[in-house]
BAFI-3210 file (N, C-alpha, C; in Angstrom, 3 decimals, decimal comma, padded with zeros to 6 digits):
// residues 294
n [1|2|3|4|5|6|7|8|9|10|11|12|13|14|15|16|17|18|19|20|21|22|23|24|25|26|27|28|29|30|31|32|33|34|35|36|37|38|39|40|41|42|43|44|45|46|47|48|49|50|51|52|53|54|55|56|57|58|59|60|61|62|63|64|65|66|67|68|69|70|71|72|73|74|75|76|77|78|79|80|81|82|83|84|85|86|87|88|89|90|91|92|93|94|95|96|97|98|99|100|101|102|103|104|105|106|107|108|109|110|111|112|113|114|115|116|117|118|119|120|121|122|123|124|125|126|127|128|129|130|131|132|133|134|135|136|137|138|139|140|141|142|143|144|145|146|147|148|149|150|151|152|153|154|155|156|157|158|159|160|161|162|163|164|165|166|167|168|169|170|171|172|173|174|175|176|177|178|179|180|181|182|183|184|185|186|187|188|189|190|191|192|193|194|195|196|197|198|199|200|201|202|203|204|205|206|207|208|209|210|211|212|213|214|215|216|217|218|219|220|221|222|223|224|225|226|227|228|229|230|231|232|233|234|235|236|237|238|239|240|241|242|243|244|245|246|247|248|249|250|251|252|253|254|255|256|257|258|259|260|261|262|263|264|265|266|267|268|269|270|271|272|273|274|275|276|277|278|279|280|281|282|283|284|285|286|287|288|289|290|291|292|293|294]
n.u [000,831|001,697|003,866|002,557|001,537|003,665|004,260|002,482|002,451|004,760|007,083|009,596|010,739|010,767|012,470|014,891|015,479|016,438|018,527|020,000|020,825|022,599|026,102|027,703|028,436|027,332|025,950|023,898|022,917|021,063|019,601|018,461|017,411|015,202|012,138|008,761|007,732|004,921|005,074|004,283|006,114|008,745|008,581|008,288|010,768|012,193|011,528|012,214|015,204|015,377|014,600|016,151|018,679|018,370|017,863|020,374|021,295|020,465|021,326|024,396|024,948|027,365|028,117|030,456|030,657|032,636|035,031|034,306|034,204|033,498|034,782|034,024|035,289|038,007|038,730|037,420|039,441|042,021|040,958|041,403|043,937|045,361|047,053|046,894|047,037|048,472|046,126|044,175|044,889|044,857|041,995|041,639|042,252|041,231|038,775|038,931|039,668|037,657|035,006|036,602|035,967|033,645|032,537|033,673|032,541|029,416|029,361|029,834|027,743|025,298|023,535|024,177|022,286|020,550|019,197|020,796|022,628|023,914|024,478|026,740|028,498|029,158|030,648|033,921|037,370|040,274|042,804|046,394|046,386|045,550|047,428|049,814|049,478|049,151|051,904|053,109|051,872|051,713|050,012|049,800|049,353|051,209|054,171|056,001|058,889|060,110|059,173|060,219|063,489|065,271|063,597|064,445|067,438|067,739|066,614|067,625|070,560|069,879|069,488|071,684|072,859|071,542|071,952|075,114|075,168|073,808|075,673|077,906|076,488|076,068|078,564|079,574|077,893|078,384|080,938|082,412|083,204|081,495|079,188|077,802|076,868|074,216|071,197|069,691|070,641|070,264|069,141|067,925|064,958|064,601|063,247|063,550|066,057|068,733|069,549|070,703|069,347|070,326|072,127|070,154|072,070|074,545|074,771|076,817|078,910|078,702|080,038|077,893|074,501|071,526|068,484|066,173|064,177|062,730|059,615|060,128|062,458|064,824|066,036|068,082|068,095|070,839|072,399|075,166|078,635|079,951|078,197|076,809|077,060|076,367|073,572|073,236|072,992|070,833|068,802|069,072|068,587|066,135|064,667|065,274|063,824|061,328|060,355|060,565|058,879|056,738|056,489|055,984|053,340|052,101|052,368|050,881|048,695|047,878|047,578|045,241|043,742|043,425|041,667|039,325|036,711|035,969|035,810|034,435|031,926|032,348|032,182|029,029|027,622|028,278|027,432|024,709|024,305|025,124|022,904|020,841|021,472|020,765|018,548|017,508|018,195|016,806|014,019|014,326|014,628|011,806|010,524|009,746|008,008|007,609|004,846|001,615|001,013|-001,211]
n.v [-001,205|001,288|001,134|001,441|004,360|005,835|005,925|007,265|009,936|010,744|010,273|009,155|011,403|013,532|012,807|012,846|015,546|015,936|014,988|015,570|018,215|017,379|017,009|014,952|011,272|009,945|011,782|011,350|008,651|008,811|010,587|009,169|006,801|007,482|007,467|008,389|009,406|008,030|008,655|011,393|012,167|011,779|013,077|015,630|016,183|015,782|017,815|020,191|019,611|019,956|023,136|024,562|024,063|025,564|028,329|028,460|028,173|030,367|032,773|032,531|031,368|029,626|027,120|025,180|022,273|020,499|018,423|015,521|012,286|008,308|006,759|004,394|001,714|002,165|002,228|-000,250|-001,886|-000,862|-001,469|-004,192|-005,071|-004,272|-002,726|000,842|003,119|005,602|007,870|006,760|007,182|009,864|010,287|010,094|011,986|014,178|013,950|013,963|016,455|017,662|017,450|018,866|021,382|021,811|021,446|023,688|025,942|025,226|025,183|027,546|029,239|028,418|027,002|024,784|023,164|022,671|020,629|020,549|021,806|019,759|017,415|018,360|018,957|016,272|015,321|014,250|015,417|015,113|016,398|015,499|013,114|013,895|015,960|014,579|012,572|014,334|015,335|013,436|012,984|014,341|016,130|014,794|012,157|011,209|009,456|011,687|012,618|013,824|012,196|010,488|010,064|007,820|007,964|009,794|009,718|007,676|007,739|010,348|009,041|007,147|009,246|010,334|008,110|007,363|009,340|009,326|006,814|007,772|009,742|007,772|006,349|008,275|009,210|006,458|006,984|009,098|008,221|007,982|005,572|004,007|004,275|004,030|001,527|001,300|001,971|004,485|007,314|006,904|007,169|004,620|002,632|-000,898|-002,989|-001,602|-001,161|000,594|000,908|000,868|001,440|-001,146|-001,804|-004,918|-006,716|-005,654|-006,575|-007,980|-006,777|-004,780|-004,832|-005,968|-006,911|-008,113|-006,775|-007,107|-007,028|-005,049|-005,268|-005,629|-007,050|-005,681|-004,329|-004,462|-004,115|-003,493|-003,606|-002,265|-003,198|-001,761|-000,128|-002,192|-002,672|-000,348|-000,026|-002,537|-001,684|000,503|-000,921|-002,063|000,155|000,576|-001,147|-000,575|001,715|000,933|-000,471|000,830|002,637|001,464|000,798|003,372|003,810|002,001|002,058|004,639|003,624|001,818|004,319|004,998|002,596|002,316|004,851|004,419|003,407|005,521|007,866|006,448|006,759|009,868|010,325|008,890|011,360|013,495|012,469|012,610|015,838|016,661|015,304|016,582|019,685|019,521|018,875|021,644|023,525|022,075|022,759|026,045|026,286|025,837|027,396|026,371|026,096|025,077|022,986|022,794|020,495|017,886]
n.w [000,000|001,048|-001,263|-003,520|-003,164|-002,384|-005,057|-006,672|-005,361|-006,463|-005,048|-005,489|-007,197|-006,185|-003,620|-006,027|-005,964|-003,380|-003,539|-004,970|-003,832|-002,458|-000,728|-000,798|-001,437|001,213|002,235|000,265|000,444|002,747|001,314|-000,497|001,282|002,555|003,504|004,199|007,932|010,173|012,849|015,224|016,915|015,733|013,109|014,270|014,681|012,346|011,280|012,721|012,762|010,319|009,930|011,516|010,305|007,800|008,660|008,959|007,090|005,703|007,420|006,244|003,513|002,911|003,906|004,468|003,394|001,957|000,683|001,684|002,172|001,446|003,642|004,520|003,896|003,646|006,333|007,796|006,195|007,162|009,973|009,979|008,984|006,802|004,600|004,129|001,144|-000,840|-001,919|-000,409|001,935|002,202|001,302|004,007|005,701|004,444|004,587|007,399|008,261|006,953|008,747|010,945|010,105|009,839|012,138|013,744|012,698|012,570|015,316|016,133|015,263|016,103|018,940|021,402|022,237|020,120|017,523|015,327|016,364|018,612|016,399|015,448|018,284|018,196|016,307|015,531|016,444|014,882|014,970|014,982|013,614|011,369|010,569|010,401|008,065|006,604|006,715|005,762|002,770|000,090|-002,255|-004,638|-004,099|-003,541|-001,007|000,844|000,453|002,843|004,951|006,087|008,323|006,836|004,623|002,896|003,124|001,727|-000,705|-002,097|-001,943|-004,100|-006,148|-006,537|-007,489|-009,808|-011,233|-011,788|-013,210|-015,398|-016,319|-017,057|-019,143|-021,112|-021,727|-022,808|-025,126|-026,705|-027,811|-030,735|-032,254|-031,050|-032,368|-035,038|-034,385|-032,261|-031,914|-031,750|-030,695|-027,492|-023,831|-022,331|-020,109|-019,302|-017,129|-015,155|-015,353|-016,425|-019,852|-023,030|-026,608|-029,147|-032,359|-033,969|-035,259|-034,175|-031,755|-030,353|-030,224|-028,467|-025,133|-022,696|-021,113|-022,305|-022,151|-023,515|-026,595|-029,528|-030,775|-033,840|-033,679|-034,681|-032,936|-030,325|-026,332|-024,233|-021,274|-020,804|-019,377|-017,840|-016,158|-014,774|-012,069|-010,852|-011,789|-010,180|-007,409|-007,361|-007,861|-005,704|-003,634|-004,331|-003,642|-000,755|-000,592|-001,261|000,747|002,843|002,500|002,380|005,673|006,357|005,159|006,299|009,651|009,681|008,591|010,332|012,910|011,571|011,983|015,127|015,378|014,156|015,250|016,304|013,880|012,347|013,660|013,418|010,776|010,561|011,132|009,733|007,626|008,602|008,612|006,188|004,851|006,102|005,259|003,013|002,582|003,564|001,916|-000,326|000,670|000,791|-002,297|-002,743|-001,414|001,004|003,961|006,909|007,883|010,391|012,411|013,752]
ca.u [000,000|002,704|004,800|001,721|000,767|004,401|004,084|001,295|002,679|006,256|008,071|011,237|011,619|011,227|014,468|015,753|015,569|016,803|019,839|020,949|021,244|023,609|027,679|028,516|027,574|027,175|024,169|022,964|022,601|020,667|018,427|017,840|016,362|013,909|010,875|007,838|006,906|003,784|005,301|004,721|007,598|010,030|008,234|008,711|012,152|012,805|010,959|013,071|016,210|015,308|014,156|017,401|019,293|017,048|018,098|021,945|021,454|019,519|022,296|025,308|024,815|028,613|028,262|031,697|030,379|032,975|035,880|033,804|034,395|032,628|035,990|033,882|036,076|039,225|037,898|037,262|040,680|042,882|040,710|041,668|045,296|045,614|048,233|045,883|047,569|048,326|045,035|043,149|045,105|044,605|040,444|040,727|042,721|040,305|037,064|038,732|039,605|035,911|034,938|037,352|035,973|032,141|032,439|033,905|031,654|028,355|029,281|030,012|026,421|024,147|023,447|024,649|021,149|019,621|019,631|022,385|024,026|023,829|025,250|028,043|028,939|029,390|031,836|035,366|038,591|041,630|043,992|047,165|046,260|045,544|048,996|050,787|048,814|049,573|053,482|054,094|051,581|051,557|048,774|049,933|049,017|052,880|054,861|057,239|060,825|060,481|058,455|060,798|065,049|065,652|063,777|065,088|068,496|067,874|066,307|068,935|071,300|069,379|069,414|072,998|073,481|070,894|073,014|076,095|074,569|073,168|076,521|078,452|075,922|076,205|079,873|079,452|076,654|079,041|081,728|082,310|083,211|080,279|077,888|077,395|076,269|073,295|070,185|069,236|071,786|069,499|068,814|066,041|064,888|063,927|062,893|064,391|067,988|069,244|070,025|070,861|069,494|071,790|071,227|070,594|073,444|076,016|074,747|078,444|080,106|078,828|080,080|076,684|073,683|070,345|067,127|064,916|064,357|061,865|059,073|060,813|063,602|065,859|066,863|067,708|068,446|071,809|073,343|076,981|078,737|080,303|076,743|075,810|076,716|075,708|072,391|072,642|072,950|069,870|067,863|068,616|068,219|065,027|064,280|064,816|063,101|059,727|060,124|060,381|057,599|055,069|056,604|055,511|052,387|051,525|052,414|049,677|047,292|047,602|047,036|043,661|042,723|043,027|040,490|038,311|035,260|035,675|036,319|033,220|031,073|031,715|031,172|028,038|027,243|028,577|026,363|022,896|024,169|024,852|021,366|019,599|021,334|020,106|016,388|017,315|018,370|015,100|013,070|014,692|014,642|010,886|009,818|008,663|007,133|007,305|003,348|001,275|000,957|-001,569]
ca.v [000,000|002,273|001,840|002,636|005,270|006,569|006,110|008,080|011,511|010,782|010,323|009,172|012,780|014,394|012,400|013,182|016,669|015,670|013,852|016,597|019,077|017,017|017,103|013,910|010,397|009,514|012,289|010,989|007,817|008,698|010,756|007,915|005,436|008,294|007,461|009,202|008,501|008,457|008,746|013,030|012,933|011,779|014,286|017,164|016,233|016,252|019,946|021,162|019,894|021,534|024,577|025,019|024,003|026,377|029,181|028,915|028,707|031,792|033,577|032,102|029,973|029,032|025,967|024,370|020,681|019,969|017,341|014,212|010,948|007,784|006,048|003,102|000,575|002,403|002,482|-001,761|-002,247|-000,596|-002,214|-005,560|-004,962|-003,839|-001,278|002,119|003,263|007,201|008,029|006,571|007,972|011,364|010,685|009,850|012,888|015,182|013,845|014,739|018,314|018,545|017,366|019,699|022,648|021,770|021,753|024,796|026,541|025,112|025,267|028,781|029,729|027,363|026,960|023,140|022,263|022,185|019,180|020,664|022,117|018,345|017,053|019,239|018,451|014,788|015,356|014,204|016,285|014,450|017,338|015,258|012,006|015,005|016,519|013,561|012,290|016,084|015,616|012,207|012,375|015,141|016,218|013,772|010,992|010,353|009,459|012,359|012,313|014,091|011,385|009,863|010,376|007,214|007,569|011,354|009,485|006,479|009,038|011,270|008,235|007,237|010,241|010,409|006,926|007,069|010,675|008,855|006,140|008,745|010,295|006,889|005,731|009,499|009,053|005,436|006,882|009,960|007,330|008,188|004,042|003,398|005,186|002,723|000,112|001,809|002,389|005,925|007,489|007,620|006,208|003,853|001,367|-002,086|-004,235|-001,183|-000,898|001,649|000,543|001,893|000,134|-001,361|-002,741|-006,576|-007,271|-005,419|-006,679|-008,460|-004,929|-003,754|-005,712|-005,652|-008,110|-008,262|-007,146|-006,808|-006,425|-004,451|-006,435|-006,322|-007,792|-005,162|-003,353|-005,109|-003,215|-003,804|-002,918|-001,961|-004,114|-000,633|000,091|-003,088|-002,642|000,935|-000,942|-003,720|-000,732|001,383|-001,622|-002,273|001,267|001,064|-002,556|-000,387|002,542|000,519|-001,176|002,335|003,515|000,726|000,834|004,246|003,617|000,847|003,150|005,553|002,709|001,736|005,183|005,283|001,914|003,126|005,720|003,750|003,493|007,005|008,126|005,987|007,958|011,108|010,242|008,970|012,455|014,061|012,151|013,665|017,070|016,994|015,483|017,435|020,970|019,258|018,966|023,119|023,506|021,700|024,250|027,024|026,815|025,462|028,432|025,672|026,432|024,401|022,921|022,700|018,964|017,527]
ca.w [000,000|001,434|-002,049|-004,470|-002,348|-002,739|-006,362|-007,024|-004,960|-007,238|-004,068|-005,842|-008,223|-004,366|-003,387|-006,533|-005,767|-002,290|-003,132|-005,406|-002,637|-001,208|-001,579|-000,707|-001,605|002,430|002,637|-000,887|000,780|003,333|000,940|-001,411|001,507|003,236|003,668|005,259|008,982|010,697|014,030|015,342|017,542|014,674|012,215|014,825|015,060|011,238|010,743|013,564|011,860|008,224|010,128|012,197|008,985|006,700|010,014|009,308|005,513|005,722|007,790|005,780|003,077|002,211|004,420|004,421|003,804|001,142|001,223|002,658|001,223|001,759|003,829|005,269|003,409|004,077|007,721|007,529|005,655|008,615|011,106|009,478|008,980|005,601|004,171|003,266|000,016|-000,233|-001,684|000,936|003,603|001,107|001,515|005,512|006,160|004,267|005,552|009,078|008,108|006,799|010,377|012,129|009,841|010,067|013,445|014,188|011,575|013,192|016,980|015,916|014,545|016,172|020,409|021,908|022,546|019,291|016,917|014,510|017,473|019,165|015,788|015,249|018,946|018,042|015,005|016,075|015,988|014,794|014,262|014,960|012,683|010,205|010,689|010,121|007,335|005,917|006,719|005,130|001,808|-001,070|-002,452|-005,749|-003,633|-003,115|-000,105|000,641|000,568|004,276|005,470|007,486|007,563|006,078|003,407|002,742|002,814|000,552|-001,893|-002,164|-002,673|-005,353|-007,474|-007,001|-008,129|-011,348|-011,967|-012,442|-014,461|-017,131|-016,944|-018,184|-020,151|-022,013|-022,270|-024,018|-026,246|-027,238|-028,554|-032,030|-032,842|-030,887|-033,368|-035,726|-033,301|-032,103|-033,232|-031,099|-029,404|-026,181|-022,865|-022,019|-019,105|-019,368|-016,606|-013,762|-015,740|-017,687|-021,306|-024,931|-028,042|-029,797|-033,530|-034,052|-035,787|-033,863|-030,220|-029,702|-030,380|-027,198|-024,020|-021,639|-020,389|-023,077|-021,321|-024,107|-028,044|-030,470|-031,616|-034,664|-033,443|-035,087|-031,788|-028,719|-025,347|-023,222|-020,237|-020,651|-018,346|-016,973|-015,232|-014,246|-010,921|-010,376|-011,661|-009,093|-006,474|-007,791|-007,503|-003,971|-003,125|-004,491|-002,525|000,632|-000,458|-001,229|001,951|003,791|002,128|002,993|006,710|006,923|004,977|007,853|010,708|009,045|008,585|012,225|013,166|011,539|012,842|016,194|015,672|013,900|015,601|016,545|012,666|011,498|014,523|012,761|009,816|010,534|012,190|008,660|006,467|008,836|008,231|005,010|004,985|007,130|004,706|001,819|002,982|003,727|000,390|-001,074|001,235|000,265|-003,484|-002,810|-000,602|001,716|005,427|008,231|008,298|011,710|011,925|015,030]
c.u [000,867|003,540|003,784|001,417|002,638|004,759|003,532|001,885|004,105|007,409|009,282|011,759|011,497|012,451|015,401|016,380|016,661|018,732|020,658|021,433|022,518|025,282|028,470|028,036|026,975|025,945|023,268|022,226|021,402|019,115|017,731|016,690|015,228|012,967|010,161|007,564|005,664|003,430|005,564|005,883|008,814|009,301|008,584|010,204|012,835|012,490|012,100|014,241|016,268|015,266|015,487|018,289|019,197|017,644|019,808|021,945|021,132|021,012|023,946|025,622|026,196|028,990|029,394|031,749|031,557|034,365|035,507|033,885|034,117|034,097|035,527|035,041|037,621|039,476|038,694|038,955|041,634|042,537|041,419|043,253|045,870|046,385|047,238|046,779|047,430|047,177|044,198|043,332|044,216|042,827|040,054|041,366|041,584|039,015|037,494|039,017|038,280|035,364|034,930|036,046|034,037|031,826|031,997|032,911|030,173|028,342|029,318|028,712|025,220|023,656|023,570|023,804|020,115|019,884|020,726|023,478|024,729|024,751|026,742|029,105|029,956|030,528|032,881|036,594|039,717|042,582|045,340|047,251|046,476|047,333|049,686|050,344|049,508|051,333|054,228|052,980|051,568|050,520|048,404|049,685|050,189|053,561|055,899|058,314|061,278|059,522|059,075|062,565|065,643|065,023|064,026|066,564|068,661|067,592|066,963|070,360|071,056|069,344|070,831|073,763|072,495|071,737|073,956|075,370|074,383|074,359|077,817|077,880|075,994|077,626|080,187|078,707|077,768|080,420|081,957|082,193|081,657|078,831|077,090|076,547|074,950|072,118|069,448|070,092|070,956|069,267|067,953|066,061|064,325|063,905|063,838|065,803|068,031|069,823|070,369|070,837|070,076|071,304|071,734|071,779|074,551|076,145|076,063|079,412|080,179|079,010|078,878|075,975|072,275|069,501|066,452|064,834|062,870|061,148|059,265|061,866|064,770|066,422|067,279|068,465|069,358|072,188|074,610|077,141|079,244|079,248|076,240|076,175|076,361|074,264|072,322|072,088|072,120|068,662|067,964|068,512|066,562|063,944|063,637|063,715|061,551|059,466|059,531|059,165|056,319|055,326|055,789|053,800|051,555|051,374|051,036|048,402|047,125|046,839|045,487|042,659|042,635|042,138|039,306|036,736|034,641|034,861|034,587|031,605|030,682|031,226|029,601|026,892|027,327|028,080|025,090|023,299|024,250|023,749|020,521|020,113|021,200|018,848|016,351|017,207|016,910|014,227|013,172|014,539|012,985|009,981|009,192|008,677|007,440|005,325|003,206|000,792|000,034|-002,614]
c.v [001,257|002,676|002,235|003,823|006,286|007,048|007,130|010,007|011,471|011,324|010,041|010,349|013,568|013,984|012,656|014,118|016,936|015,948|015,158|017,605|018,301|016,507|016,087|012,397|009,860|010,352|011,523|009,309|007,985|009,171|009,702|006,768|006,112|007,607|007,991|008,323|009,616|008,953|010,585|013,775|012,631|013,102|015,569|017,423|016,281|017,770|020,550|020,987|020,777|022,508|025,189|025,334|025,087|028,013|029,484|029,143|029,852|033,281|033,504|030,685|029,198|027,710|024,575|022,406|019,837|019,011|016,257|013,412|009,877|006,691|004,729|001,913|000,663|002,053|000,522|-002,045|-001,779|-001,730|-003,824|-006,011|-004,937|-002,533|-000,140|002,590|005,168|007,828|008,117|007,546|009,729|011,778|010,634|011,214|014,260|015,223|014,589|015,650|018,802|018,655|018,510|021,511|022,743|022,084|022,831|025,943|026,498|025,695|027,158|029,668|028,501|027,462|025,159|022,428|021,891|021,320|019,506|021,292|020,729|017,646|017,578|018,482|016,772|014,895|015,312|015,194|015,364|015,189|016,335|014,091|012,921|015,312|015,848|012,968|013,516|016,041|014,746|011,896|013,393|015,185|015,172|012,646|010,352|010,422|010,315|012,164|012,618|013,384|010,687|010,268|009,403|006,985|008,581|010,549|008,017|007,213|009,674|010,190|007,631|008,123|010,053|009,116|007,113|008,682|009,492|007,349|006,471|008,940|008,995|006,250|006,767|009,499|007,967|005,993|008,281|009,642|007,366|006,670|003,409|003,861|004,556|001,453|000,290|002,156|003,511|005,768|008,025|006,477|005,512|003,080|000,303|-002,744|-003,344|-000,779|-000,229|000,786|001,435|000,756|000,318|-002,056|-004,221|-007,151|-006,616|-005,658|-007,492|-007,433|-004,320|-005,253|-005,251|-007,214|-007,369|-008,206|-007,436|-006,490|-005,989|-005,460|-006,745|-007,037|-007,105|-004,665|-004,538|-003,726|-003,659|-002,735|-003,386|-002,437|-002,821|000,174|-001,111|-002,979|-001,556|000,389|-001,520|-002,765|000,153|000,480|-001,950|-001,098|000,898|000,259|-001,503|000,940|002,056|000,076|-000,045|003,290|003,093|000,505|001,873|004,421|002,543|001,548|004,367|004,772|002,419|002,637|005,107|004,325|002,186|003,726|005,243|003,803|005,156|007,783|007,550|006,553|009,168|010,920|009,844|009,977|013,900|013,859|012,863|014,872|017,465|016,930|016,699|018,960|020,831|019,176|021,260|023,703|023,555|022,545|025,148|027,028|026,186|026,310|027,859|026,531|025,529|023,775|022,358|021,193|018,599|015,896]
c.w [000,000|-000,305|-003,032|-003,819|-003,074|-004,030|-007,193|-006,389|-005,240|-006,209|-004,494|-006,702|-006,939|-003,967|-004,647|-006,629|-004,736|-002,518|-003,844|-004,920|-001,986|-001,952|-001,270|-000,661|-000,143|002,612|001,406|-000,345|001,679|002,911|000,525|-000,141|002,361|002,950|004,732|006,639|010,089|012,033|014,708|015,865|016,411|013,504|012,858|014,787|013,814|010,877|011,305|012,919|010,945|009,101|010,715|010,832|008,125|007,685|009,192|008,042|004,982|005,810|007,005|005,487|002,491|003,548|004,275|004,587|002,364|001,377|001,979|001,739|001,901|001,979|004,538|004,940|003,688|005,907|008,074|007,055|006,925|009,644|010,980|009,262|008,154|005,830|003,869|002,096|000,327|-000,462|-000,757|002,043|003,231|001,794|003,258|006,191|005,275|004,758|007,437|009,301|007,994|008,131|011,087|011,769|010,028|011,258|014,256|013,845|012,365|014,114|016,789|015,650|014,927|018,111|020,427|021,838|021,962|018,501|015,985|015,302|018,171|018,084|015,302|016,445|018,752|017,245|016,095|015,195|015,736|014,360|013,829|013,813|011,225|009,471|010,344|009,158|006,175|005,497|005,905|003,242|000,956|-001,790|-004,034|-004,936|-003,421|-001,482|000,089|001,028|002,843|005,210|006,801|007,065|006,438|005,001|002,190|002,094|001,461|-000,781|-002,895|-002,718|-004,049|-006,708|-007,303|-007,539|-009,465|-012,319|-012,731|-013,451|-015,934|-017,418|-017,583|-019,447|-021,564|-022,386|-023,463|-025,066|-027,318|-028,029|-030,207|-032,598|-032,605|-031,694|-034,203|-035,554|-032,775|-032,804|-033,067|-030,238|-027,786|-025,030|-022,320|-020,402|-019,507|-018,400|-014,933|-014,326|-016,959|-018,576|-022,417|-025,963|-028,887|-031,148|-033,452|-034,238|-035,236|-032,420|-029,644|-029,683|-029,015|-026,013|-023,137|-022,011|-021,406|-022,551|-022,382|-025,787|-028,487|-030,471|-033,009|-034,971|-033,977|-033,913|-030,594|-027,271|-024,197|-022,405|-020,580|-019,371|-017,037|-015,923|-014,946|-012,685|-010,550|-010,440|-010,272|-007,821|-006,506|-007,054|-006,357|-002,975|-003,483|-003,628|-001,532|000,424|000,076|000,270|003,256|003,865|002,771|004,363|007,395|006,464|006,236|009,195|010,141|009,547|010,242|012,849|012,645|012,095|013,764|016,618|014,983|013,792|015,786|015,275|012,181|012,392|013,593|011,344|009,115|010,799|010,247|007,555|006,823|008,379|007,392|004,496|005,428|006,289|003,411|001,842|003,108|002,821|-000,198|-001,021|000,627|-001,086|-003,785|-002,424|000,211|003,302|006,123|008,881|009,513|011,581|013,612|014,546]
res [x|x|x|x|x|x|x|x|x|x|x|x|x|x|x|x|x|x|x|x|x|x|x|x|x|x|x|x|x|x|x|x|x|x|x|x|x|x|x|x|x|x|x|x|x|x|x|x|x|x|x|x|x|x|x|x|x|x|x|x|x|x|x|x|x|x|x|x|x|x|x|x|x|x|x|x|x|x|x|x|x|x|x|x|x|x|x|x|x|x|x|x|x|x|x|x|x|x|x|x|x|x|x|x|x|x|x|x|x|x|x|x|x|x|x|x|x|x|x|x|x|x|x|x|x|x|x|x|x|x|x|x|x|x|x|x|x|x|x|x|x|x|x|x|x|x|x|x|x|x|x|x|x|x|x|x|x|x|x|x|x|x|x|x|x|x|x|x|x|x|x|x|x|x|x|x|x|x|x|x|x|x|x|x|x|x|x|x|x|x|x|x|x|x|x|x|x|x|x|x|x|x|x|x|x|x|x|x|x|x|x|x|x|x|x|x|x|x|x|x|x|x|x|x|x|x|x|x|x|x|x|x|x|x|x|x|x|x|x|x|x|x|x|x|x|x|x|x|x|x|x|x|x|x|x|x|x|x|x|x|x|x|x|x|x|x|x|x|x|x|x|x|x|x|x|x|x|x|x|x|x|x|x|x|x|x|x|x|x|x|x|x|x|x]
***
């Protein structure tokens, strides 16, 4: 009865209206499974939301609800003892800036004891998770170099070992004899190791180790034996780098399992309000009222 009934007064282009007010898929969720209730004290208690809501939008509608992201799974993956990847960390450190800034924003323009003052309250602060989240990821979703010392210093060894690399491999390639032998005087990688392709027929000219040929088989690509160990030494810089990276990526992840339950609190607190200033929204560009309901 209930869903023809909803049929008929095109209750789903009302949530469609709904959902579009809202800036993050966690309120869209909540629009999408609304349904009406018959109960006066839950109806008084949604008016009063919109109306409070509808109150602050009135007074200042630049409502700082942006940067929320739907981190349940990131959330679940920590708890479980999964690596978070820098992204992730990227979406759990912005949802808890939105937090910090919703907060402040509400508690600021609202009184404690009304229902968006009550929800505001609830939102958790994680400055420091923030901060450190902030210190070790780049806004490219990369691990930074000043993440930790050692991996500042493995880094740094690294460029100065793939330097000298270029600069013998540019000396061999500048070889007048060696000119001939080649088939682009330029530097490539195959398989992690600097190379220079060399033509088919003259690959015994150059002393080095064969990663790789053309699919026409005219080129192939050697390491000069004179870089193979600067090679070997790139690649085990790079061993420890990765290792350093997903150490400090783990130390991260930890951190967020920790807060966890907390973390999935507010964001349950960050999906009603985005709700509840998407129903304000609706009002507002509806000219709706508040009706006397008994």
């Amino acid at each position: 009865m209930l869903e023809r009934t909803l049929q008929k007064l095109e209750f789903d282009r009302v949530l469609d209206k709904l959902q579009a007010h809202c800036t993050c898929s966690l309120g869209r969720e909540k629009a999408e499974a609304l349904l009406p209730s018959t109960q006066l004290p839950v109806i008084f208690n949604w008016q009063q939301e919109t109306t409070e809501a509808k109150e602050i939008l009135r007074r200042d509608p630049l409502i700082p609800l942006g940067g929320i992201w739907d981190i349940r799974a990131a959330l679940w993956k920590a708890e479980m003892g999964g690596i978070l990847d820098p992204s992730e960390l990227l979406q759990v450190s912005s949802t808890l800036a939105a937090s910090r800034r919703l907060k402040h924003f509400l508690l600021g323009r609202t009184a404690p004891e009304t229902i968006i003052g009550q929800l505001a309250g609830q939102l958790g602060i994680f400055r420091e998770l923030e901060k450190k989240v902030e210190e070790c990821i780049n806004e490219e979703a990369e691990v930074k170099d000043s993440a930790s010392p050692t991996l500042l210093r493995l880094r740094r060894q690294l460029a100065v070992l793939q330097s000298r690399v270029r600069e013998k491999l540019d000396s061999i390639l500048r070889q007048t004899e060696l000119q001939k032998y080649l088939q682009e005087a330029i530097i490539t990688m195959r398989g992690d190791r600097y190379v220079i392709p060399v033509k088919q027929e003259y690959r015994h000219q150059v002393p080095g180790i064969i990663h790789d040929q053309s699919a026409s088989g005219a080129t192939v690509y050697i390491e000069p034996m004179v870089v193979v160990q600067i090679n070997n030494e790139i690649r085990r810089h790079q061993a420890e780098e990765r290792e350093e990276v997903r150490r400090i990526l783990r130390d991260l992840t930890g951190q967020v399992g920790a807060k966890a339950i907390e973390i999935r609190e507010t964001l349950e607190g960050l999906a009603h309000l985005d709700f509840a200033f998407a129903k304000a929204k609706l009002s507002h560009e509806q000219d709706g009222l508040e009706p006397v309901l008994n």
